[in-house]
TIZAPA-88017 format. One record per residue: residue number from 1; x negated, y negated, z negated of N, C-alpha, C, O, CB in turn. Coordinates in Angstrom, 2 decimals, padded with zeros to 5 digits, m for minus. Glycine has a CB too. Layout:
N
PT   pos    n.east   n.north      n.up   ca.east   ca.north     ca.up    c.east   c.north      c.up    o.east   o.north      o.up   cb.east   cb.north     cb.up
PT   NUM         X         Y         Z         X          Y         Z         X         Y         Z         X         Y         Z         X          Y         Z
...
***
This chain:
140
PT   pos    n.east   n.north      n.up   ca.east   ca.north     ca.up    c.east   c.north      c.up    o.east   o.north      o.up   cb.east   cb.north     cb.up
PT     1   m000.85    001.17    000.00    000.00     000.00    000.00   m000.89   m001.23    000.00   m001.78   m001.23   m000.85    000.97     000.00   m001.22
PT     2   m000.81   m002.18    000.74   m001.24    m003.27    000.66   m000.91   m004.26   m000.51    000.17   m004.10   m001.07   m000.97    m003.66    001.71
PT     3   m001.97   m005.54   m001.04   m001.58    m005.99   m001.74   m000.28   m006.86   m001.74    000.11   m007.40   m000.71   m002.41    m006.30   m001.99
PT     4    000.25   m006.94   m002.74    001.88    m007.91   m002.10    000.99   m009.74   m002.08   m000.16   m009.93   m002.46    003.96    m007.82   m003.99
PT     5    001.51   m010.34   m001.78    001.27    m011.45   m001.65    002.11   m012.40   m002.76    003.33   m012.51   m002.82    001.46    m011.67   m000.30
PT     6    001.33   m012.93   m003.43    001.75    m014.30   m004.49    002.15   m015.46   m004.42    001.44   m016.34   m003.93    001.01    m014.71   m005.09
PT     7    003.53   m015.71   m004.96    003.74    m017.15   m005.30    004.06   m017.45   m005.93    004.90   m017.10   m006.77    004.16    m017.78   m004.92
PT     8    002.91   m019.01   m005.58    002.90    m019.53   m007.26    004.04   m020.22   m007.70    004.64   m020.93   m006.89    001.72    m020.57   m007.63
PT     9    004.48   m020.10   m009.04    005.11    m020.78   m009.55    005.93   m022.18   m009.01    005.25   m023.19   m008.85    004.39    m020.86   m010.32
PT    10    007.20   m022.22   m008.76    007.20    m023.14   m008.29    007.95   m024.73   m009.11    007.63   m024.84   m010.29    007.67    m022.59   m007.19
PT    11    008.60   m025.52   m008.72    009.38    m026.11   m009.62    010.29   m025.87   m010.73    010.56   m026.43   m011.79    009.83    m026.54   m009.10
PT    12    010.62   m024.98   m010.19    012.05    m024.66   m011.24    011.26   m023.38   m011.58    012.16   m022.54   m011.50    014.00    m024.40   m010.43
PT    13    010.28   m022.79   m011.87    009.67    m021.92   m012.72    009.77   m020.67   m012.08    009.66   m019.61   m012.69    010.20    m021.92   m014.04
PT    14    010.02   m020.81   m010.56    010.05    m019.31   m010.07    008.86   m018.88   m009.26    008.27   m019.53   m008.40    011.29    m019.05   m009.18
PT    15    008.61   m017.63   m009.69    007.09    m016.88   m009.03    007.88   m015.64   m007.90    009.07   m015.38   m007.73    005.81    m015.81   m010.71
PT    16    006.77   m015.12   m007.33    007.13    m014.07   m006.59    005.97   m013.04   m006.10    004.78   m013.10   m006.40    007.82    m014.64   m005.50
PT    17    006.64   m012.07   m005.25    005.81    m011.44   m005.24    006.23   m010.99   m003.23    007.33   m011.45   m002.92    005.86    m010.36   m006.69
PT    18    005.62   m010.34   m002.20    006.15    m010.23   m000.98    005.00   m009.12    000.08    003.85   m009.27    000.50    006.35    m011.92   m000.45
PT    19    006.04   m007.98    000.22    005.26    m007.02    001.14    005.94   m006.67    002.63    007.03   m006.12    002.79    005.10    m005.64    000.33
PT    20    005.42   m006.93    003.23    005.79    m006.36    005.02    005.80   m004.54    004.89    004.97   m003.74    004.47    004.07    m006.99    006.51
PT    21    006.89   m004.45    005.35    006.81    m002.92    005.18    007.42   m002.31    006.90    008.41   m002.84    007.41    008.04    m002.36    003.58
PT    22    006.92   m001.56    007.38    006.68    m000.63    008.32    008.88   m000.52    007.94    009.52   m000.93    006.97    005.10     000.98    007.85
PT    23    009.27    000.09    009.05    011.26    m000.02    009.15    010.89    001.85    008.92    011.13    002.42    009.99    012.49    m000.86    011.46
PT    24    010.69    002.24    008.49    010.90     004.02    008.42    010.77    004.22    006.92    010.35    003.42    006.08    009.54     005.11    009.34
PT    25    011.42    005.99    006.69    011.84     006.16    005.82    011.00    006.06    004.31    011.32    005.71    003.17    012.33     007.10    006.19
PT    26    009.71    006.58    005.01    009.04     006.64    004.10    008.35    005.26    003.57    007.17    005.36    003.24    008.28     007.58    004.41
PT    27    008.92    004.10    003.48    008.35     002.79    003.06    009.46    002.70    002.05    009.26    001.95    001.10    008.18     001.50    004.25
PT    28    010.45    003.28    002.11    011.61     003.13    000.66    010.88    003.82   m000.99    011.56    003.71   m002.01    013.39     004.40    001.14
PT    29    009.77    004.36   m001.04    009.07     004.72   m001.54    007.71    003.41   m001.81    007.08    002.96   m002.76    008.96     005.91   m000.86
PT    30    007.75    003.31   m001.05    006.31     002.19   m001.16    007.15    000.94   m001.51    006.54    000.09   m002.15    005.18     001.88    000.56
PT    31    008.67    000.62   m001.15    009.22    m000.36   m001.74    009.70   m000.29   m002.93    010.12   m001.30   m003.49    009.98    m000.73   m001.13
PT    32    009.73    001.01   m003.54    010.26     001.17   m004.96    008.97    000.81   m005.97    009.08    000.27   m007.07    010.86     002.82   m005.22
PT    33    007.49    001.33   m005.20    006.67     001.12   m006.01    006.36   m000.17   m006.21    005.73   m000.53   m007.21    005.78     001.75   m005.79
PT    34    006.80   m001.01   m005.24    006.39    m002.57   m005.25    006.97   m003.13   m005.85    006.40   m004.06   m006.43    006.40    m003.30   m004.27
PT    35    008.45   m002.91   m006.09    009.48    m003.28   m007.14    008.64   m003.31   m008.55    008.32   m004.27   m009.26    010.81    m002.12   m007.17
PT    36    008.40   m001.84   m008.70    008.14    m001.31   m010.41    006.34   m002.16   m010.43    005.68   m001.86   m011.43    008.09     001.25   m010.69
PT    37    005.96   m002.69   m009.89    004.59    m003.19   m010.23    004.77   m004.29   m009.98    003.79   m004.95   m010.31    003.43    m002.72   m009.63
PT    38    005.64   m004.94   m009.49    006.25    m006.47   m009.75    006.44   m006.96   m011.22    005.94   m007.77   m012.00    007.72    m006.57   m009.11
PT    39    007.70   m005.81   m011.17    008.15    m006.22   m012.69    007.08   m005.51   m013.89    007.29   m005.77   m015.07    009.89    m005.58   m012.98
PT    40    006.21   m004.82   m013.58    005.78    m004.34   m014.67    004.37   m005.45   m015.27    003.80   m005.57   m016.35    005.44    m002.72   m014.30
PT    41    004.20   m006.19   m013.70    003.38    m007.63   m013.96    003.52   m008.70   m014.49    002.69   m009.57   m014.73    003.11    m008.15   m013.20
PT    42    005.09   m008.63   m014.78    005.83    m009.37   m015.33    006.59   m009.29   m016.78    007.22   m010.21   m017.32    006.49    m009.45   m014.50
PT    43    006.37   m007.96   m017.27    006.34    m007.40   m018.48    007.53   m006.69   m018.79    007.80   m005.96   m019.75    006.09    m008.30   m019.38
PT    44    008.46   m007.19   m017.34    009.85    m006.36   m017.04    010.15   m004.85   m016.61    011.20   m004.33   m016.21    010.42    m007.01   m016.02
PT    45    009.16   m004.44   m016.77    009.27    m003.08   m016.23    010.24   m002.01   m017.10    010.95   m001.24   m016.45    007.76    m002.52   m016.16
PT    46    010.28   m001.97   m018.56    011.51    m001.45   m019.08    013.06   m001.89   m019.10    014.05   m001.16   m019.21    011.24    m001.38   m020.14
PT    47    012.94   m003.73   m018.91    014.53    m003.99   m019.19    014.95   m003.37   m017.73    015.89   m002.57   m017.72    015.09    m005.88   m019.51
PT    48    014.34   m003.69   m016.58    014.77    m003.62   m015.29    014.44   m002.71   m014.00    014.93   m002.92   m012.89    014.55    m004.63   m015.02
PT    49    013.56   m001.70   m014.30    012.34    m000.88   m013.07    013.42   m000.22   m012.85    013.67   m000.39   m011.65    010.69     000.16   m013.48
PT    50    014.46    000.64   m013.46    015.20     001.54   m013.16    016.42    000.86   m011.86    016.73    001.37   m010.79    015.76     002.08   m014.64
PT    51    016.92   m000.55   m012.52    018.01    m000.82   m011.83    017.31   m001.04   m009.97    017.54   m000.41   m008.93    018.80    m002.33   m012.69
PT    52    016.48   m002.16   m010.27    015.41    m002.68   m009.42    014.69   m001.39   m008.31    014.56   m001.59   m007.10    014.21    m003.33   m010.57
PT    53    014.49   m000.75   m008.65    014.01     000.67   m007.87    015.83    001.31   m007.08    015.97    001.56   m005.88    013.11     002.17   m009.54
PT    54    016.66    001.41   m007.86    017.68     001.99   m007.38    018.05    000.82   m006.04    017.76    001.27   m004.93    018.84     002.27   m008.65
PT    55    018.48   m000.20   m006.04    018.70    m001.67   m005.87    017.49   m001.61   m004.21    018.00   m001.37   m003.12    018.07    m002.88   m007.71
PT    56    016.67   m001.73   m004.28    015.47    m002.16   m003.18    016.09   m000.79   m002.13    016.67   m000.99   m001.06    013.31    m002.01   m003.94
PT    57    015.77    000.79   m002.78    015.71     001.57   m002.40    017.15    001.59   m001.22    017.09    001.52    000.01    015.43     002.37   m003.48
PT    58    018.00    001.66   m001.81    019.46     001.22   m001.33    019.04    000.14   m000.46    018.62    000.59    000.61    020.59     000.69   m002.56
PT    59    019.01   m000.70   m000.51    018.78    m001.70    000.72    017.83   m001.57    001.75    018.00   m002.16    002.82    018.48    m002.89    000.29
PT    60    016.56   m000.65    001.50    015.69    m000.49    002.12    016.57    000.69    003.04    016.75    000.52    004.25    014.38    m000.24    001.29
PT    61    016.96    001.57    002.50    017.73     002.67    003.27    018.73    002.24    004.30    018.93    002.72    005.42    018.48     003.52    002.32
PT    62    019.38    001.15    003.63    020.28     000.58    004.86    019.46   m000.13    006.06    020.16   m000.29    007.06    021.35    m000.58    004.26
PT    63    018.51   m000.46    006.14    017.56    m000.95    006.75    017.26   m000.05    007.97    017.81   m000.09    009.07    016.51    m001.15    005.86
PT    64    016.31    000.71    007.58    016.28     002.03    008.07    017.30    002.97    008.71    017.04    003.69    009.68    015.94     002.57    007.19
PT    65    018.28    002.91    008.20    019.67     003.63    009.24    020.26    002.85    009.82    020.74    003.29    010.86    020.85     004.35    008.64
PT    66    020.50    001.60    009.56    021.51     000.84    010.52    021.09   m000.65    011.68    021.70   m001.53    012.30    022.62     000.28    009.36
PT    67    019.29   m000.07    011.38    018.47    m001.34    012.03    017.79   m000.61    013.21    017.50    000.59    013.20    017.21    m002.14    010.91
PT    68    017.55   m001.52    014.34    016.38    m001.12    015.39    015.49   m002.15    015.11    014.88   m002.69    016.03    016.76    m001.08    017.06
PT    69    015.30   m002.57    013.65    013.92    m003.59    012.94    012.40   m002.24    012.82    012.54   m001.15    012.27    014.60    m004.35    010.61
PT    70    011.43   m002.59    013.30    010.20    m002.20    013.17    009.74   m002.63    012.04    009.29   m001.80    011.26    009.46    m002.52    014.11
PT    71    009.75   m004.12    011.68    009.31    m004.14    010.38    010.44   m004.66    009.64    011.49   m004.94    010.22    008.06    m004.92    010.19
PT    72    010.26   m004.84    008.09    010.84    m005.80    007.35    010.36   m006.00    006.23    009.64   m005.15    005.70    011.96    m005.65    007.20
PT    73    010.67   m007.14    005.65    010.03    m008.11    004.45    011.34   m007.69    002.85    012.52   m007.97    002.62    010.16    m010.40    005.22
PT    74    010.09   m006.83    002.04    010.68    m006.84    001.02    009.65   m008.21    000.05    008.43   m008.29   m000.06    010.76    m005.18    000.50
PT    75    010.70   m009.10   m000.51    010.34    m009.96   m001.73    011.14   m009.60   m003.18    012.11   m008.84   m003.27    010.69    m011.53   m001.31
PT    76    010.64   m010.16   m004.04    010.96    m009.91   m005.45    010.77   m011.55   m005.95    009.80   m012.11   m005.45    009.83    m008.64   m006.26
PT    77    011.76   m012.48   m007.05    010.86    m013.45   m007.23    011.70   m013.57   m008.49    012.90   m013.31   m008.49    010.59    m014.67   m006.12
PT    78    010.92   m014.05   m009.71    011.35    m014.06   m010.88    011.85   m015.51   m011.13    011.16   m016.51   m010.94    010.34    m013.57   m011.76
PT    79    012.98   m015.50   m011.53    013.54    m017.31   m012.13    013.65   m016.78   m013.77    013.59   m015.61   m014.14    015.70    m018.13   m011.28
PT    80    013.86   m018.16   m014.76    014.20    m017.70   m016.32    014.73   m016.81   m016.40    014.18   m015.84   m016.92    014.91    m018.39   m017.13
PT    81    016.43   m016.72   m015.75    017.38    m015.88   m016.41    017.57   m014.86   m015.23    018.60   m014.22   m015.45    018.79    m016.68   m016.95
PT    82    016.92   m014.45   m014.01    017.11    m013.40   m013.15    015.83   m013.03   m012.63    014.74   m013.58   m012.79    018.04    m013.71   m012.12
PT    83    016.16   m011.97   m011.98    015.24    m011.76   m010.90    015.92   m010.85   m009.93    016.67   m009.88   m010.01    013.90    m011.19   m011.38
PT    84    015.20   m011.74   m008.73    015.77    m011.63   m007.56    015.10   m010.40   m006.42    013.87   m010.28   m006.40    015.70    m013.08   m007.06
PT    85    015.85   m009.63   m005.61    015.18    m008.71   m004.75    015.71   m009.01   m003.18    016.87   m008.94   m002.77    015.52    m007.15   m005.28
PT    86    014.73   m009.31   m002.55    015.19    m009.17   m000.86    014.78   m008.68   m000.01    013.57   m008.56    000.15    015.25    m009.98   m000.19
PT    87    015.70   m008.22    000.83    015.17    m007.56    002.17    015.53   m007.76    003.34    016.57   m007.36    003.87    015.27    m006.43    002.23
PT    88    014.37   m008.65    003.98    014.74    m009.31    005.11    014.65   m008.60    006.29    014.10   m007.52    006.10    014.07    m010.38    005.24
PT    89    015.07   m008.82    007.68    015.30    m007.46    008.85    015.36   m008.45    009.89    015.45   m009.63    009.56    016.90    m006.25    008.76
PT    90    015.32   m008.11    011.20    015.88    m008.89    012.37    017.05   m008.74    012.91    017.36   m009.45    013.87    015.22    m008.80    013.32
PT    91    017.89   m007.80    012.41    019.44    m007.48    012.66    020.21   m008.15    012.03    020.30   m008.43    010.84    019.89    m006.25    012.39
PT    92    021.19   m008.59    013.60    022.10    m009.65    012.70    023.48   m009.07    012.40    024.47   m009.78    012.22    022.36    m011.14    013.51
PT    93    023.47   m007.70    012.35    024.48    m006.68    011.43    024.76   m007.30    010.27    023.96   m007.90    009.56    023.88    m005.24    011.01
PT    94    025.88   m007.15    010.08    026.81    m007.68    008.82    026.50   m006.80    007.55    027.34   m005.90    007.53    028.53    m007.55    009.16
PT    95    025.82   m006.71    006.71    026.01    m005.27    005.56    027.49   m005.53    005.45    028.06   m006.59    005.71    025.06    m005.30    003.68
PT    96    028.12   m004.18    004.96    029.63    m004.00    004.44    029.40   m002.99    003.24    028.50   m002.16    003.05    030.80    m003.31    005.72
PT    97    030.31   m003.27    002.63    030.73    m002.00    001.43    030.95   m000.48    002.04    032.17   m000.34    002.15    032.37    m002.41    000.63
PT    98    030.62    000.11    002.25    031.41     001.23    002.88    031.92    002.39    002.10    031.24    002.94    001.23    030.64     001.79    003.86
PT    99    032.97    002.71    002.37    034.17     003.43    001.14    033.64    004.90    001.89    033.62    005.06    003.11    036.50     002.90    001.28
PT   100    033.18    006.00    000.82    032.76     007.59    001.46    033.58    008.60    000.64    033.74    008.40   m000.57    030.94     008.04    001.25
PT   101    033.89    009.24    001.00    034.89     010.45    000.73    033.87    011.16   m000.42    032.65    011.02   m000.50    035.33     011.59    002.33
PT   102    034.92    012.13   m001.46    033.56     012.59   m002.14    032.30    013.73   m001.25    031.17    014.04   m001.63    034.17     013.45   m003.58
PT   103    032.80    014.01   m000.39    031.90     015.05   m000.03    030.95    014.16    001.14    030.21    014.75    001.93    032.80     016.53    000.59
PT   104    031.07    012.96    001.12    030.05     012.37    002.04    028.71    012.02    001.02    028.69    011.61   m000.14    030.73     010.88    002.87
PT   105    027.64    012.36    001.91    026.33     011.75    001.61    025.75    010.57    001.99    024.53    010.41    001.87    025.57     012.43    001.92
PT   106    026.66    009.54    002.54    026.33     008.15    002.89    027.76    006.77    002.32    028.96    006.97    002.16    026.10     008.30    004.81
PT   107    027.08    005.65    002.18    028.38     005.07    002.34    028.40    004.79    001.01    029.54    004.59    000.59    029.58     005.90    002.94
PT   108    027.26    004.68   m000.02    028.00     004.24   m001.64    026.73    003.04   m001.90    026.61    002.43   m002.97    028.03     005.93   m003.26
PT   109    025.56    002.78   m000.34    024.34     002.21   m000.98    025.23    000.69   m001.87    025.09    000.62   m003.10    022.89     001.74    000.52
PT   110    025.97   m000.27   m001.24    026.30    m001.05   m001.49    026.93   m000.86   m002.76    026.36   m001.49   m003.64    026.75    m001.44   m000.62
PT   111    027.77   m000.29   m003.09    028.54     000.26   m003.96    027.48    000.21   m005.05    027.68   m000.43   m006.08    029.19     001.62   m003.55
PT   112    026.51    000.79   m004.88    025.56     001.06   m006.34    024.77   m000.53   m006.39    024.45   m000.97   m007.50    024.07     002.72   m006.13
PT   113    024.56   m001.17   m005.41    023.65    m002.59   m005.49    025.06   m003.18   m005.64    025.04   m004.19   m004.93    022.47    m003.23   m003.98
PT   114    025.89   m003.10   m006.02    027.07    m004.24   m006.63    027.17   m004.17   m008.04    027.20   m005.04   m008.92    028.66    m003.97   m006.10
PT   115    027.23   m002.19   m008.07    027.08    m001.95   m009.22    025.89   m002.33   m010.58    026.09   m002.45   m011.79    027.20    m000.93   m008.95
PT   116    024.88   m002.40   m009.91    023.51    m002.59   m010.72    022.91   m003.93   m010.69    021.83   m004.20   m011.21    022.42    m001.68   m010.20
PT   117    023.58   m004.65   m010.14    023.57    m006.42   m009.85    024.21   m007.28   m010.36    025.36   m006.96   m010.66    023.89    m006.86   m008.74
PT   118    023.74   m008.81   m010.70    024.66    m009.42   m011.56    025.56   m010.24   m009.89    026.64   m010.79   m009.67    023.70    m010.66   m013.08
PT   119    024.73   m010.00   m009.34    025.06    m010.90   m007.71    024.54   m010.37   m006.69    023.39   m009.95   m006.83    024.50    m012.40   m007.50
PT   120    024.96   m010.29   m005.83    024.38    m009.64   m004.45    024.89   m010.06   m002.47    025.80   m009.45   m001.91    024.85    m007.96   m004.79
PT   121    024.29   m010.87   m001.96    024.62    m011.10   m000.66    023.95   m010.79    000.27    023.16   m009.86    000.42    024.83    m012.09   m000.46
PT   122    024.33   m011.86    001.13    023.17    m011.68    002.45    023.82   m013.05    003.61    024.94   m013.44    003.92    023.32    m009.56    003.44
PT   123    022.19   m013.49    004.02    021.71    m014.99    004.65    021.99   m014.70    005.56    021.45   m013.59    005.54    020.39    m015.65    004.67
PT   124    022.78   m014.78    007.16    022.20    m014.88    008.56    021.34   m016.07    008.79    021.42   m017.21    008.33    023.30    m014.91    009.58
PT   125    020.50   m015.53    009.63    019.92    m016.31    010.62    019.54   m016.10    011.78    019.41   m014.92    012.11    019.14    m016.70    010.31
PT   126    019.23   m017.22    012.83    018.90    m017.15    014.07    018.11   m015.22    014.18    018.65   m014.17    014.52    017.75    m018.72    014.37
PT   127    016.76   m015.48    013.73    016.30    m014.39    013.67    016.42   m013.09    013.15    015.61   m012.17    013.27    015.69    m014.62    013.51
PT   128    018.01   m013.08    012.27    018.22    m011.54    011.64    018.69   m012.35    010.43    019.17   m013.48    010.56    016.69    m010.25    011.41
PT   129    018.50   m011.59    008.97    019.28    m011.59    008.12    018.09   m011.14    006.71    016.95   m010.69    006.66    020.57    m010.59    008.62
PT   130    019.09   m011.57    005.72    017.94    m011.89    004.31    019.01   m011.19    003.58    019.99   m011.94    003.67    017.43    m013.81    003.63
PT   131    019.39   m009.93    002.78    019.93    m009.57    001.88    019.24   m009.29    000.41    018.27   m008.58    000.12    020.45    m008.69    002.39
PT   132    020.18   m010.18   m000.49    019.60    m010.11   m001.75    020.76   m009.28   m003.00    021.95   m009.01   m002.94    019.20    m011.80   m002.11
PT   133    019.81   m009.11   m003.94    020.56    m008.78   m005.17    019.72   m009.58   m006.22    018.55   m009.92   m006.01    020.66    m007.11   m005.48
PT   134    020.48   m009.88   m007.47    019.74    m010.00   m008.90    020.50   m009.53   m009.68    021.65   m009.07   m009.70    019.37    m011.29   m009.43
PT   135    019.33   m009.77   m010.63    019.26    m008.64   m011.79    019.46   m009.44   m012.74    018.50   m010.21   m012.71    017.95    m007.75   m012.02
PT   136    020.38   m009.82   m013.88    019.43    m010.48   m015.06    018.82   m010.18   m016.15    018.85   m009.09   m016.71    019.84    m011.20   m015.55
PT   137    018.11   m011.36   m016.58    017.32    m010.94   m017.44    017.71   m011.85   m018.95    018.09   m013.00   m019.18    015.85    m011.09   m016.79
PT   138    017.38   m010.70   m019.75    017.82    m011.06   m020.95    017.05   m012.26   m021.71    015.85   m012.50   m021.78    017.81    m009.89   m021.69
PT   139    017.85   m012.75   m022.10    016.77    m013.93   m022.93    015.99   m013.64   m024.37    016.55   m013.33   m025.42    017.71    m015.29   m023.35
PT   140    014.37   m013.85   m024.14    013.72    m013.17   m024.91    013.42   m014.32   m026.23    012.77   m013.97   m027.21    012.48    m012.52   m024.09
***
């Protein structure tokens, strides 16, 4: 894995963290690990690695099945009371909720990043699309 790339602190007290990841399956793995060494740099790795890993993974997967994106940009960036996860793509596909029967094996990623999120959308733009979730964080 390459190093993620840093930013610094900005006005309103938010840092980050940002990796280019290869569009195939096996980078949902290298995005979970980037998640959990984000937050674990951040000292968040128990309130949040679990949700945050489920959360990326899920979005990274939708990525991967419903994109003809080669690459895409996972970021992480910490504010006081959240922290934020995105995954940016060049598809200007709409994410949707998608409702799955019990015996389906697809169709609940959203469902669980609604579930494990205090907020969760997604940006169009000219060039594709920015979907985020956050997490919050407890006040210490």
């Amino acid at each position: 894995m390459t190093a993620p790339r840093s930013t610094a602190a900005g006005a309103h007290g938010v840092s980050g963290y940002t990796e280019q990841l290869p569009c195939q399956p096996e980078a949902v793995g290298r995005a979970r690990a980037f998640v959990t060494k984000s937050l674990d740099t951040w000292g968040m790795r128990e309130e949040l690695a679990d949700s945050g890993q489920l959360i990326v993974s899920e979005l990274m997967a939708n990525v991967v099945s419903h994109t003809k994106t080669d690459l895409t940009t996972v970021s992480i960036r910490r504010g006081k009371r959240r922290v934020r996860i995105e995954v940016a793509d060049s598809s200007c596909t709409t994410p949707q909720i998608g409702f799955a029967d019990g015996n389906s094996g697809h169709g609940r990623g959203l469902v669980l990043v609604d579930a494990l999120s205090s907020h969760w959308g997604y940006v169009k733009y000219p060039w594709g699309k920015i979907v985020w979730a956050e997490m919050s964080v407890s006040e210490q």
